[in-house]
N, C-alpha and C positions, 0 to 999 in steps of 0.2 A: 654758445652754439648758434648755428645760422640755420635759418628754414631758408630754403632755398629757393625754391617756387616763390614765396612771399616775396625776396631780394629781388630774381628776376620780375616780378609783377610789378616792383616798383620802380625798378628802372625800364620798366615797357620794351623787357628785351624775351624775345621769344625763340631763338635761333638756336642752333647747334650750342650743346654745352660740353663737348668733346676738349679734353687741354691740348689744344695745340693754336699755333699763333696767329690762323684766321677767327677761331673764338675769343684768344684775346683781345683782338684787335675791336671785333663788335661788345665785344663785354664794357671794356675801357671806352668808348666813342658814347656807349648808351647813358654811360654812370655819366660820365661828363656832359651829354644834354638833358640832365632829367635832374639830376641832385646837385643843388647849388654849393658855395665854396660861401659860409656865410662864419660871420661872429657874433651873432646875434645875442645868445644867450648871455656874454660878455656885460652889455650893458643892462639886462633884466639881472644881473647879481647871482645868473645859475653857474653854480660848479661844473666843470668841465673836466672830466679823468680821462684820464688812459689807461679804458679797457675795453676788448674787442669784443665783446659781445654786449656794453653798452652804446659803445657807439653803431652797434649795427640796427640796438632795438632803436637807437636815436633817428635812421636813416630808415629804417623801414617801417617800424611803427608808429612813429609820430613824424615821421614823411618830411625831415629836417635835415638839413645840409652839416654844414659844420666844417673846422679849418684843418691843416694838413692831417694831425694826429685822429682827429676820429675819421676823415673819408676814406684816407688811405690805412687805417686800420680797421674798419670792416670792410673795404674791397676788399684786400687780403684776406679776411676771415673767407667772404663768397669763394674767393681765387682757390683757396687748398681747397674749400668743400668738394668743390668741381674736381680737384686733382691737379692742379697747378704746383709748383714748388714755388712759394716765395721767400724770399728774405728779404727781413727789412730792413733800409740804411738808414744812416742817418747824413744831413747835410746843413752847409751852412749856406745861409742866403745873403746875395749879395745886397750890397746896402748903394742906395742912390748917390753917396757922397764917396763912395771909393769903403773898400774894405766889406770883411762879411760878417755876420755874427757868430756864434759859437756854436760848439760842437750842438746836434741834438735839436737845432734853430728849427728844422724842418724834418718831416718822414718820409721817403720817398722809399720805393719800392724793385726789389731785381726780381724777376720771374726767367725761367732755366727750363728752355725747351729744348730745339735741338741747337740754341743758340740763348745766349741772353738778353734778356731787353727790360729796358728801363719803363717802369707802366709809375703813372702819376695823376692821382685823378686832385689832390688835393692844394695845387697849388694856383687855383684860381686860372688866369688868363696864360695858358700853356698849350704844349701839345695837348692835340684832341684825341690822338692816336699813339701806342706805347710806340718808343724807339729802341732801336738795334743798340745791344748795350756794348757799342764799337766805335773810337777813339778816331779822328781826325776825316770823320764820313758824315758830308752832308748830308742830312736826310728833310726832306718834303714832306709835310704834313701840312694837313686840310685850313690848320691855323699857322703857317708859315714856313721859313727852314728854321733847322736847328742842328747843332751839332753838341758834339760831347768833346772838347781837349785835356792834351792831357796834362795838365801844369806839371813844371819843375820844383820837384822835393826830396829834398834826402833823406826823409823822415818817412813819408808813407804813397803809397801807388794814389794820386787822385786826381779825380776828371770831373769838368768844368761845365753843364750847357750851358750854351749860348745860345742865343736867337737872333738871327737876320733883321737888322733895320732898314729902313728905308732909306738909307742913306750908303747900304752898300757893307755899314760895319760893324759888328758882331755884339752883344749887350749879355754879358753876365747875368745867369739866372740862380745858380747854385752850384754851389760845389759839392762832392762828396767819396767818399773811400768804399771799398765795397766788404770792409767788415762786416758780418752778420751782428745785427743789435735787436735787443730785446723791446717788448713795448714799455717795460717797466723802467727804460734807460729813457724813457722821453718823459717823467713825469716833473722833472724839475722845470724844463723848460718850456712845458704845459702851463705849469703855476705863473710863471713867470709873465708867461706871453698874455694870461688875463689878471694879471693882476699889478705889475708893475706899469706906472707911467712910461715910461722909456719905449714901453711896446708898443707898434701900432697897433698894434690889434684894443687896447682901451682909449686907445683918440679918436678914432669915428667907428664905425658902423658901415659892415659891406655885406652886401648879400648881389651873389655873381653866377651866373649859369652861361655857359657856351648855347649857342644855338646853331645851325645849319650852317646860317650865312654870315656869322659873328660872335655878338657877345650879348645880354644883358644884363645891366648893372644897379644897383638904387646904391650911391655910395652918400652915407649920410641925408640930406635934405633934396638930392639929383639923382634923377632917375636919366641912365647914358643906353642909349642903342645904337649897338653897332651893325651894318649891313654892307655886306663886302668893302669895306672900307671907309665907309662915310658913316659921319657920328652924328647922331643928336640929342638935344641934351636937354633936359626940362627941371624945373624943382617941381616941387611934391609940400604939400603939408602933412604936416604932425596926422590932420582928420583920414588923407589920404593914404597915409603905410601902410594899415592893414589891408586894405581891399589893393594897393599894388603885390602884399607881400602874395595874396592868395591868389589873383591870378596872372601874374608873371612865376612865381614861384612854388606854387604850391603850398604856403606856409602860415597855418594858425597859428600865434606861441600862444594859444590857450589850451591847443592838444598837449596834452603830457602822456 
């Protein structure tokens, strides 16, 4: 169960909670500048499940970010509270070196107003705002273009975002089908994602928040700020994390 006052309190959203898709719109923009995209617990040895009402006490009461499967499984918990319809997919993400990983790699989310739209607060540096869940349309958002294609399969209906480079051409972000999947269908690749080597998620340490006019980042031992397009980049000590994690990010790991 979700308190919902509490949810919106903590993502410092006070607006209309009416379902329709200018409340999406501010719902998803608020989660993505207020609750970071982190792994943190990964290397302190804490367990990570796949269940909706602990990853939402994770977000709301102990004021903690966390990677696809828990942000985007308590948005959606917030989202039906409100009266939203979501379902959730499942996707595979692409990988730097060509190809993607497997089924369940990622959770992203369809929400079914008078139109569908792809809403994703969990996948770190991405749209800030849900997208129109509509095949070979550019769409603008506040953190770049992005589009959804449709790939060629004989096998099953699926669509691809991409994101606009600065060079003019398109960079795979995930692929996915719009089968309805359970949360219980994401726990293998939960386990997997902290606890196998192979994963990035146990080779460093990222704790990520969008802001207004960017991004900020502490990815292992650098701390990166982004500001409409210019970076800079610092390192950090071991003495310094916790007083960056708390205020860039909000985040004690000594609240439980």
């Amino acid at each position: 169960m979700v308190h919902v006052p509490a949810y919106l309190a903590r993502i410092a959203y006070s607006g209309s909670t009416e379902p329709n898709a200018e409340t999406l719109r501010a719902l998803h923009r608020a989660h993505m500048l207020t609750v970071p995209f982190e792994n943190l617990d990964i290397a302190l040895g804490r367990k990570i499940v796949v269940d909706q009402d602990v990853c939402v006490r994770k977000v709301v009461e102990q004021r903690r970010g966390g990677f696809c499967y828990e942000l985007n499984g308590a948005f959606a918990t917030l989202l039906e509270a409100l009266g939203f319809r979501v379902t959730l997919l499942s996707a595979r993400v692409a990988r730097e070196k060509g190809g993607e990983g497997p089924e369940f790699d990622h959770l992203t989310l369809r929400v079914d107003l008078e139109r569908p739209w792809l809403s994703d607060v969990g996948f770190g540096d991405s749209f800030l705002e849900p997208l129109e869940l509509e095949a070979a349309k550019e769409q603008i958002d506040p953190a770049g273009r992005f589009r959804l294609a449709q790939l060629p399969s004989e096998l099953e209906d699926r669509l691809q975002l991409e994101r606009a480079q600065p060079d003019g051409s398109w960079k795979p972000q995930y692929s996915f089908t719009l089968e309805p999947r359970q949360i219980s269908d994401f726990a293998g690749m939960c386990h997997y994602h902290q606890t196998s080597p192979q994963s990035s998620f146990t080779q460093s340490s990222i704790c990520s928040r969008a802001t207004p006019d960017g991004r900020i980042t502490l990815s292992g031992s650098k701390l990166i700020v982004t500001r409409g397009g210019a970076r800079e980049e610092r390192p950090i000590s071991d003495k310094d994390r916790p007083g960056i994690l708390q205020k860039f990010f909000g985040i004690n790991l000594d609240r439980r």
